[in-house]
C-alpha atoms as a printed R data frame, in Angstrom:
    type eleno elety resid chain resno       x       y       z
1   ATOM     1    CA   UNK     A     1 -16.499   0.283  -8.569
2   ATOM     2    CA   UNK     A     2 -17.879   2.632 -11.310
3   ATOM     3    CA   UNK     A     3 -16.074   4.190 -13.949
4   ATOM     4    CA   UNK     A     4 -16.152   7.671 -12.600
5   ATOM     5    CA   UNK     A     5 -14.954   6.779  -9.154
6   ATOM     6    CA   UNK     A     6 -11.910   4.444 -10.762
7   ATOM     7    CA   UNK     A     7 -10.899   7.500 -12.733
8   ATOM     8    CA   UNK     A     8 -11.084   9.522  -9.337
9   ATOM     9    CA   UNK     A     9  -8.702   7.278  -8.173
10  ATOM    10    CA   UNK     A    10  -6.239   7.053 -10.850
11  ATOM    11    CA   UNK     A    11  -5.948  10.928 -11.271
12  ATOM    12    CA   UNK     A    12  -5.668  11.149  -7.551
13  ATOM    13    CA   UNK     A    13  -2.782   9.183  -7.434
14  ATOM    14    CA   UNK     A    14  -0.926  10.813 -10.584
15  ATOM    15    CA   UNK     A    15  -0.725  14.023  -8.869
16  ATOM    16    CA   UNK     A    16   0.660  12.649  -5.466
17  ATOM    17    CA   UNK     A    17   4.732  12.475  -5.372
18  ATOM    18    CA   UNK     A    18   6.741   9.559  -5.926
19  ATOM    19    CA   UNK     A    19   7.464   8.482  -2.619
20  ATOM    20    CA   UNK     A    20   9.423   5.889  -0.820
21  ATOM    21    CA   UNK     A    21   7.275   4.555   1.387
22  ATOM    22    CA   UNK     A    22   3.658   6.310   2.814
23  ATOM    23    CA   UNK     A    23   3.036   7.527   6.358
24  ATOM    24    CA   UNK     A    24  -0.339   7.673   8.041
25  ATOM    25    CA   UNK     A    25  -0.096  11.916   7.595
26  ATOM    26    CA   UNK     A    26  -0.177  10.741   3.941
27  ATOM    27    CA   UNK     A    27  -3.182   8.292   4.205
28  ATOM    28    CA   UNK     A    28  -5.196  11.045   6.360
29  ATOM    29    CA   UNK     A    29  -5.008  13.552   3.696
30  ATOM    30    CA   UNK     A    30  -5.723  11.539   0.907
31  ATOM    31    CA   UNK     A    31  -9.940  11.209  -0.284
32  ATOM    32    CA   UNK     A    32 -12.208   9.103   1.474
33  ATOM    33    CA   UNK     A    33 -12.094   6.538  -2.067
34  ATOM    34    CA   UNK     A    34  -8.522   5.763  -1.882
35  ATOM    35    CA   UNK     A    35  -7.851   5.798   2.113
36  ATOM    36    CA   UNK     A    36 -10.685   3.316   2.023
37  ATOM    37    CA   UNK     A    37  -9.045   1.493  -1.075
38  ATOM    38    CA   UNK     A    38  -5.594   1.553   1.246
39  ATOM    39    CA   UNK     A    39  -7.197   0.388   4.090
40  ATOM    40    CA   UNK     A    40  -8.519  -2.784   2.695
41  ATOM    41    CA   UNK     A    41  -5.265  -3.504   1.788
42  ATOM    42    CA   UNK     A    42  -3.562  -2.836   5.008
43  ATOM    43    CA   UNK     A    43  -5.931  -5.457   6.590
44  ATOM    44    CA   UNK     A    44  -5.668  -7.697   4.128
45  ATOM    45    CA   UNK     A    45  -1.958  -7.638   4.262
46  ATOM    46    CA   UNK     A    46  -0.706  -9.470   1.416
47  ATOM    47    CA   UNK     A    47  -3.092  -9.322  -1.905
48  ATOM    48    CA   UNK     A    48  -3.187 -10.233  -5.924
49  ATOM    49    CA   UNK     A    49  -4.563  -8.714  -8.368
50  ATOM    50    CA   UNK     A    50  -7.414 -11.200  -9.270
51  ATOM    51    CA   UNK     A    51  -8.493 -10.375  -5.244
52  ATOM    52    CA   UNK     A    52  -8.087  -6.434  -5.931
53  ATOM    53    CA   UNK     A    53 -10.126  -6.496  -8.834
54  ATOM    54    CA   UNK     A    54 -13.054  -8.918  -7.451
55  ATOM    55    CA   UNK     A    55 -12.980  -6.473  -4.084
56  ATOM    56    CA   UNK     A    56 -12.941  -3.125  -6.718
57  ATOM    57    CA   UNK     A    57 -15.726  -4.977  -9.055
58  ATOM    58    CA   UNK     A    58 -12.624  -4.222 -11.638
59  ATOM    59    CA   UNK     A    59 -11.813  -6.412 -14.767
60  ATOM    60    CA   UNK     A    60  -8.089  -7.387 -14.660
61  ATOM    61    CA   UNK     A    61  -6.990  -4.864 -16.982
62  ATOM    62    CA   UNK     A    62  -7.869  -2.090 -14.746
63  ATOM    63    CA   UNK     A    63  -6.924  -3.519 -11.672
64  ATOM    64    CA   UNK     A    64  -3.458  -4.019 -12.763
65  ATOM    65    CA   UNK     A    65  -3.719  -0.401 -14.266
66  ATOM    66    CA   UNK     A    66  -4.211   0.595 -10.190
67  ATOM    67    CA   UNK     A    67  -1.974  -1.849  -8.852
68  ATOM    68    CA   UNK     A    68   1.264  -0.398 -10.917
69  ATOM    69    CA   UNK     A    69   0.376   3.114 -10.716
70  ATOM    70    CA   UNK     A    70   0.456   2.725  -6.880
71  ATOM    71    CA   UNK     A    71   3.391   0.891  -6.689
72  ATOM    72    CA   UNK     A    72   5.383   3.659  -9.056
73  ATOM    73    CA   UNK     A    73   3.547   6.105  -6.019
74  ATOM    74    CA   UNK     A    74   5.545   4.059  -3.391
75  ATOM    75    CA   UNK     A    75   1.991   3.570  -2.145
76  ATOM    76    CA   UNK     A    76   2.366  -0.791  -2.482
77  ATOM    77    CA   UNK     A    77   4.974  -2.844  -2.953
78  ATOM    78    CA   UNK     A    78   5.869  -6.429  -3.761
79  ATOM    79    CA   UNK     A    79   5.259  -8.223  -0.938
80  ATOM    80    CA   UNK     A    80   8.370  -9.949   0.010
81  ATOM    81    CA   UNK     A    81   8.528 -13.983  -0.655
82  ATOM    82    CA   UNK     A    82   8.553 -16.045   2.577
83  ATOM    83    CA   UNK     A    83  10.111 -19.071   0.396
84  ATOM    84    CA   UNK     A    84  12.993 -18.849  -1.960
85  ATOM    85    CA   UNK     A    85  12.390 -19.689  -5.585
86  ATOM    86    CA   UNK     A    86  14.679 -21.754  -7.229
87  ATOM    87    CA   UNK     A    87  13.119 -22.165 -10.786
88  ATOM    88    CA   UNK     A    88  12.237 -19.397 -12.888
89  ATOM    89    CA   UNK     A    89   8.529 -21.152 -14.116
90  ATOM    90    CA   UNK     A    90   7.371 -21.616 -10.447
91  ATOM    91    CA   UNK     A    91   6.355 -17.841 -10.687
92  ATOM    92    CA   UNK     A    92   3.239 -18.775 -13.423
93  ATOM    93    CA   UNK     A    93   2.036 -21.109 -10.143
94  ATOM    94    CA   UNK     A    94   2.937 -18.589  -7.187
95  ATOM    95    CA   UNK     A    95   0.821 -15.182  -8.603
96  ATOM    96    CA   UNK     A    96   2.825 -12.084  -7.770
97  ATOM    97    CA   UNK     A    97   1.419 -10.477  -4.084
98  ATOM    98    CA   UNK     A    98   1.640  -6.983  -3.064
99  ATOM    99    CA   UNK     A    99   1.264  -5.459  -0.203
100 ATOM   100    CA   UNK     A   100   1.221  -1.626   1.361
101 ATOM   101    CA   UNK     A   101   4.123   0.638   1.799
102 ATOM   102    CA   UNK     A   102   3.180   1.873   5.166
103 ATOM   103    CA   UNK     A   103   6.027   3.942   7.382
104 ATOM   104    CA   UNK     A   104   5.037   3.340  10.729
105 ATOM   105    CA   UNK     A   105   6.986   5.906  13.307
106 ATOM   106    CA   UNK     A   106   9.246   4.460  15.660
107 ATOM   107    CA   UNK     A   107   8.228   4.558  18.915
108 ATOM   108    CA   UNK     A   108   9.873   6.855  21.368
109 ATOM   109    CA   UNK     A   109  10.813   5.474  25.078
110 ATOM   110    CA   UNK     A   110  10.824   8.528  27.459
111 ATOM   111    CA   UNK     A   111  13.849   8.305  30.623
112 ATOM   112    CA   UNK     A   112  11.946   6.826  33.565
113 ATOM   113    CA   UNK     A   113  13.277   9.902  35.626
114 ATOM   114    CA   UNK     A   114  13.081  12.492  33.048
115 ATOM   115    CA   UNK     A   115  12.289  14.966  35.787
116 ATOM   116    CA   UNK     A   116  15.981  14.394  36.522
117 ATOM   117    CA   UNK     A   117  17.102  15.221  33.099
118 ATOM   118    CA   UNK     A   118  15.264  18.883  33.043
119 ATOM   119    CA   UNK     A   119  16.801  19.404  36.321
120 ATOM   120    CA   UNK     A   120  20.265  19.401  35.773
C-alpha cells in the first residue's frame, strides 16, 4: 500500500464517529480504499496483524497504527477466544486476532396471513 493511500485511510477513519459496532449503511458510504480494506477482513474472518500488514504491504508499525485506530472506531474488535487461557505467558504463543464489528439487521418474519391483519 503506498504512503499516500495509508494516510487516506488513517484520516478517513479519524473523522468517522466512535461507534459501537458498524452497519453495512456505514461500509457503503465509506471510500472505495477502506470498504475494500473492510472487506478483506470480513472474509477473512479472524486476522493478526503480521497477516494485515503482509496483505496492506505495511511494516508492523503501521499496521498496528491501523489496527488500533479502527478498533477505537468500533470498526474491529478482538476476536473472541474459542479456548480459555489459563496462564498469563500463553498470550506471547497465541498472537492477539481481531476481527470486524459488523451489525448485521435482524431479520424480520412477516404473519403468513398478513392480509388478515390489515383487514381487521
Amino acid at each position: 500500500m503506498e504512503e499516500l493511500t495509508f494516510q487516506k485511510i488513517i484520516e478517513e477513519l479519524e473523522t468517522m464517529p466512535v461507534v459501537d459496532s458498524v452497519s453495512m449503511m456505514h461500509i457503503l458510504s465509506i471510500s472505495d480504499e477502506l470498504r475494500q480494506l473492510i472487506t478483506w477482513m470480513i472474509r477473512k474472518n479472524r486476522f493478526q496483524d503480521e497477516e494485515l500488514a503482509n496483505y496492506l504491504g505495511l511494516d508492523s508499525s503501521h499496521a498496528r497504527k491501523l489496527l488500533f485506530t479502527m478498533m477505537y472506531k468500533g470498526v474491529i474488535k478482538e476476536a473472541e477466544s474459542d479456548e480459555r487461557k489459563s496462564a498469563s505467558d500463553e498470550d506471547d504463543l497465541n498472537p492477539t486476532e481481531y476481527q470486524t464489528n459488523i451489525r448485521i439487521a435482524p431479520r424480520y418474519r412477516v404473519h403468513k396471513d398478513i392480509t388478515d391483519i390489515f383487514d381487521d
